[in-house]
C-alpha positions as CSV (number, residue, x, y, z in Angstrom):
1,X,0.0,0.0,0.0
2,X,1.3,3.4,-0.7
3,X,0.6,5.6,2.0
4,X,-1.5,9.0,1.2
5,X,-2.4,10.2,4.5
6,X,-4.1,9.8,8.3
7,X,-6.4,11.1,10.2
8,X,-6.9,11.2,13.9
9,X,-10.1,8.7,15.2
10,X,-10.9,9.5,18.7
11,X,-8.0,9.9,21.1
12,X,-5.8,7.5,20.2
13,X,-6.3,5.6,17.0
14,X,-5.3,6.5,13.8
15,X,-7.3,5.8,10.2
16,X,-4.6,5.6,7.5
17,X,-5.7,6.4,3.6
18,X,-3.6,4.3,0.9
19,X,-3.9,3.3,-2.4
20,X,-3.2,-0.2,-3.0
21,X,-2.2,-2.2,-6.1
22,X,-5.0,-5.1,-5.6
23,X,-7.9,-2.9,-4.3
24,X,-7.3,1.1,-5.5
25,X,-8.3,3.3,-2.9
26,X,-8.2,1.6,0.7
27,X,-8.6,3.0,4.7
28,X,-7.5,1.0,8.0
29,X,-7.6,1.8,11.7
30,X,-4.3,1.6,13.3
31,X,-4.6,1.3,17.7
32,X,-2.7,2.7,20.3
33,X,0.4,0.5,20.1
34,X,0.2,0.6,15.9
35,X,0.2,4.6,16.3
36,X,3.2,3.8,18.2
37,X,5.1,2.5,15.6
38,X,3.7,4.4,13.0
39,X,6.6,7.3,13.3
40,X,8.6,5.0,11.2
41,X,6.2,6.0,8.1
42,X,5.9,9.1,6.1
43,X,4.0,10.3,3.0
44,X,4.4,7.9,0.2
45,X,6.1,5.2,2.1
46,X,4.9,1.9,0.5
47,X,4.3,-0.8,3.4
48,X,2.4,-4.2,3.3
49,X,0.0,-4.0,5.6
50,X,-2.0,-7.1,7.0
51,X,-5.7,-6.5,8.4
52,X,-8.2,-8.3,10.0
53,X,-12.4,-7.2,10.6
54,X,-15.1,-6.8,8.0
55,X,-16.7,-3.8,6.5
56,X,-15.5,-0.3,4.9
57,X,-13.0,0.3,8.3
58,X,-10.4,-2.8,8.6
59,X,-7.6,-2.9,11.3
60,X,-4.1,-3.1,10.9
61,X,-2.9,-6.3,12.5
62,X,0.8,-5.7,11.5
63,X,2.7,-3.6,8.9
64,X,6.2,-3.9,7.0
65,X,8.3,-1.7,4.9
66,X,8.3,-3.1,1.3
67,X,10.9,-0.6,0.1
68,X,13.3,1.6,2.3
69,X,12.5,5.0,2.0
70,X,15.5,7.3,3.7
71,X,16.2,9.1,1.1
72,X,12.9,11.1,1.0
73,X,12.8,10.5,5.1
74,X,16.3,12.1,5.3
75,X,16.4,15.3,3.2
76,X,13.8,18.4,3.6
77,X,13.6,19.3,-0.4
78,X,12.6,14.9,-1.2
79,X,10.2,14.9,1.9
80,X,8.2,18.4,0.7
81,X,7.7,16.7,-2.7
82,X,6.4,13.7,-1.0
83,X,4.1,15.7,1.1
84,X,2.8,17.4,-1.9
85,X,2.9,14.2,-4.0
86,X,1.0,12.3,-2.0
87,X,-1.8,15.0,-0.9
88,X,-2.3,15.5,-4.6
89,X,-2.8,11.9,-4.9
90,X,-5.2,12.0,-1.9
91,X,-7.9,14.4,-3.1
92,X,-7.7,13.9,-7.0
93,X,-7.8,9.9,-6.8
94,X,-11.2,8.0,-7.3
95,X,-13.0,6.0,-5.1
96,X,-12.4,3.3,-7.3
97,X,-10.9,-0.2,-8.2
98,X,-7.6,-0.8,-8.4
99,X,-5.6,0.2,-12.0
100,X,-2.2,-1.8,-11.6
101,X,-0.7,0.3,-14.4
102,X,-0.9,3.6,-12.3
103,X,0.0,2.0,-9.0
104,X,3.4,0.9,-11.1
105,X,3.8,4.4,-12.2
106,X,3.4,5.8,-8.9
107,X,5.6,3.4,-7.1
108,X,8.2,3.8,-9.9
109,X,8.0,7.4,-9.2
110,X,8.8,7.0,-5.4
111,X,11.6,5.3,-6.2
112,X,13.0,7.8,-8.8
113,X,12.4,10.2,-6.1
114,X,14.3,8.2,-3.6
115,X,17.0,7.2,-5.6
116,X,17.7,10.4,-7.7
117,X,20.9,12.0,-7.0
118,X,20.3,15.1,-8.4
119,X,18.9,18.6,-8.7
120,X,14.6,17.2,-8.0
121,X,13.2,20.7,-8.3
122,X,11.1,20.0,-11.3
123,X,9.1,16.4,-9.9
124,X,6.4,17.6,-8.4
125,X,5.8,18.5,-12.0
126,X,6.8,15.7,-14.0
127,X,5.0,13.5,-11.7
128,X,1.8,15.5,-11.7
129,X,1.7,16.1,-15.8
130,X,2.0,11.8,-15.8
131,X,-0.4,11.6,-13.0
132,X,-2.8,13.2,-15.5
133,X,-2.2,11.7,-18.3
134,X,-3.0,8.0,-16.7
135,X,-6.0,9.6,-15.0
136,X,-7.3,10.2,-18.5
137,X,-6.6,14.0,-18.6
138,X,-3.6,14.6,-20.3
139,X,-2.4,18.3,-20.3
140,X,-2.3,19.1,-23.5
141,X,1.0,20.9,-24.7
142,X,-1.4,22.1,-28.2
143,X,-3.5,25.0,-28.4
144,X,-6.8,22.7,-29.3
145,X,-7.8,21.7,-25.6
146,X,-11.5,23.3,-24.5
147,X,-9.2,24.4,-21.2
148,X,-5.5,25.0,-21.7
149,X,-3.8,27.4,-19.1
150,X,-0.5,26.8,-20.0
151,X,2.2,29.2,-20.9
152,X,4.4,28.2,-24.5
153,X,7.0,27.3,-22.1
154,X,4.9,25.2,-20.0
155,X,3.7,23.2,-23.0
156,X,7.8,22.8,-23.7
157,X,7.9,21.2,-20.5
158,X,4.7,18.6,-20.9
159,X,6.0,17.5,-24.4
160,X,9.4,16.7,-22.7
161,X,7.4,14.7,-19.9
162,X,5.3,12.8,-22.7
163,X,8.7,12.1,-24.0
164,X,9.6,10.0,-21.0
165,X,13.0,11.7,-20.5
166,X,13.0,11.9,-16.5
167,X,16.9,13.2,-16.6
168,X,15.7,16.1,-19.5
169,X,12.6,16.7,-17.3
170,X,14.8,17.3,-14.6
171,X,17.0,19.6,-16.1
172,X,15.1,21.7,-17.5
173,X,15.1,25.6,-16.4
174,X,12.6,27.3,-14.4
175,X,12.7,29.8,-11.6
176,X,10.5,29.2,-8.6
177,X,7.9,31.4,-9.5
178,X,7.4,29.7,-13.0
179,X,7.6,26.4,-11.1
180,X,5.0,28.1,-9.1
181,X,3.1,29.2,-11.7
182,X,2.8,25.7,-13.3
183,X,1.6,23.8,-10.5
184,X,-0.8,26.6,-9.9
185,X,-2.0,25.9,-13.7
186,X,-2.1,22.2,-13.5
187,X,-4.1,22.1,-10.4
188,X,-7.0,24.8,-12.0
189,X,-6.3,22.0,-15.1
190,X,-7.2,19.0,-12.7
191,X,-9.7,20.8,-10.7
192,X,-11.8,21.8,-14.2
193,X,-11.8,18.3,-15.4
194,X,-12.6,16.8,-12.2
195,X,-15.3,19.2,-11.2
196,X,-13.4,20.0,-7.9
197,X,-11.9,23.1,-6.8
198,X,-8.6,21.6,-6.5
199,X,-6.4,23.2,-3.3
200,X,-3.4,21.1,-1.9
201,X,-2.6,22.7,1.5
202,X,0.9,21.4,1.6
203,X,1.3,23.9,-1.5
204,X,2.6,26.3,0.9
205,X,4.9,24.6,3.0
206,X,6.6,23.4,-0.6
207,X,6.9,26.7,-1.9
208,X,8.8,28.1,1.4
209,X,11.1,24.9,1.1
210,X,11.8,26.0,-2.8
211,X,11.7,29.7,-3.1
212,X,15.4,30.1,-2.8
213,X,16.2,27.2,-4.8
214,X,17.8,27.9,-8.2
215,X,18.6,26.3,-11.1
C-alpha cells in the first residue's frame, strides 16, 4: 500500500488512507500500540499491511516496509515533494478499483524520487503532468484543448514529460515562480476536469522549502 495520509479517530487511534495495487483506494484503523510504531512511516512510504475485521473500516494487524525510503525520510527538499505528491494523490484519486498500471507508475516514481541523485526541483511537475495523463486527462501541450492554461513554455515542458525523459525533465530551467506558476495551472487544469476546486494545503509549506532554490 502506498501511504497517502491519516487522520486522527478519537483519542488514540489512527485511520490511514492508501492506495493499493490489488484494491485502489483503501482505509484501515491503526490502535494505540500501531500509532506507536507508525513514526517510522511518512508520506508515500509503500508498506504491506495485514488486516483483519469486515466492513469499509479494517484494522491493521501488522505492517512492514516493502521498500526503504531514507532518502525522501532524510532530506527536507525529497520529503516536501512527497508531502505534496501524496496529498495530490489524496484528493484527486477516485473511489475506485484498483488500476495496476498507475500504482506501477506511482511506485516507480517514489523510487525515482528516492533514488535520484540530483537537482529534484522539477518532480512535483513531472509526476503531476504523468499523473494526469494515466488519469485520463492529459495536459495538452497544443493549443486545441476546451481548457489550456498553459504558458508556450509550459507546453515545452509537458512535451518533454510525454517524451519519458525523466533526466531532460529534470533539467530543465525554471525559476520558482514559474515552477509556481505551473503547479498553480495544472491544479485549476485538474480541478476543471474533475469538477473540484482543487487546493493542496501542503502547496505552501513546498513553496517556502523552494523559493530560494535555483537552477
Amino acid at each position: 500500500m502506498i501511504v497517502l495520509n491519516t487522520t486522527r479517530l478519537g483519542e488514540d487511534s489512527l485511520i490511514v488512507h492508501g492506495y493499493n495495487e490489488d484494491r485502489g483506494r483503501v482505509s484501515a484503523v491503526l490502535n494505540r500500540t500501531m500509532c506507536r510504531r507508525w513514526a517510522s512511516i511518512t508520506p508515500l512510504s509503500i508498506i504491506e499491511i495485514q488486516t483483519y475485521g469486515k466492513g469499509e473500516m479494517e484494522k491493521v494487524r501488522d505492517f512492514s516496509h516493502s521498500y526503504l525510503i531514507s532518502s525522501i525520510r532524510g532530506d527536507i527538499s525529497k520529503t516536501a515533494m512527497a508531502f505534496f505528491t501524496a496529498e495530490l494523490l489524496y484528493r484527486t484519486l477516485p473511489q475506485r478499483e484498483s488500476d495496476p498500471l498507475l500504482y506501477d507508475f506511482i511506485v516507480t516514481s517514489i523510487l525515482l524520487l528516492e533514488e535520484s541523485r540530483r537537482n529534484i526541483a522539477n518532480f512535483h511537475l513531472w509526476f503531476s503532468v504523468l499523473y494526469l495523463k494515466h488519469m485520463g486527462i492529459a495536459p495538452s501541450p497544443g493549443s486545441e484543448s476546451l481548457y489550456n492554461p498553459f504558458s508556450d513554455k509550459e507546453k515545452e515542458f509537458i512535451k518533454i514529460c510525454y517524451g519519458a525523459k525523466f533526466e531532460e525533465a529534470m533539467d530543465y530551467v525554471f525559476s520558482s515562480l514559474e515552477r509556481n506558476a505551473l503547479v498553480e495551472s495544472i491544479l485549476k487544469y485538474a480541478g476543471y476536469h474533475l469538477g473540484i476546486e482543487l487546493r493542496i494545503n501542503s502547496a505552501e509549506v513546498f513553496r517556502s522549502v523552494f523559493q530560494n532554490l535555483k537552477k
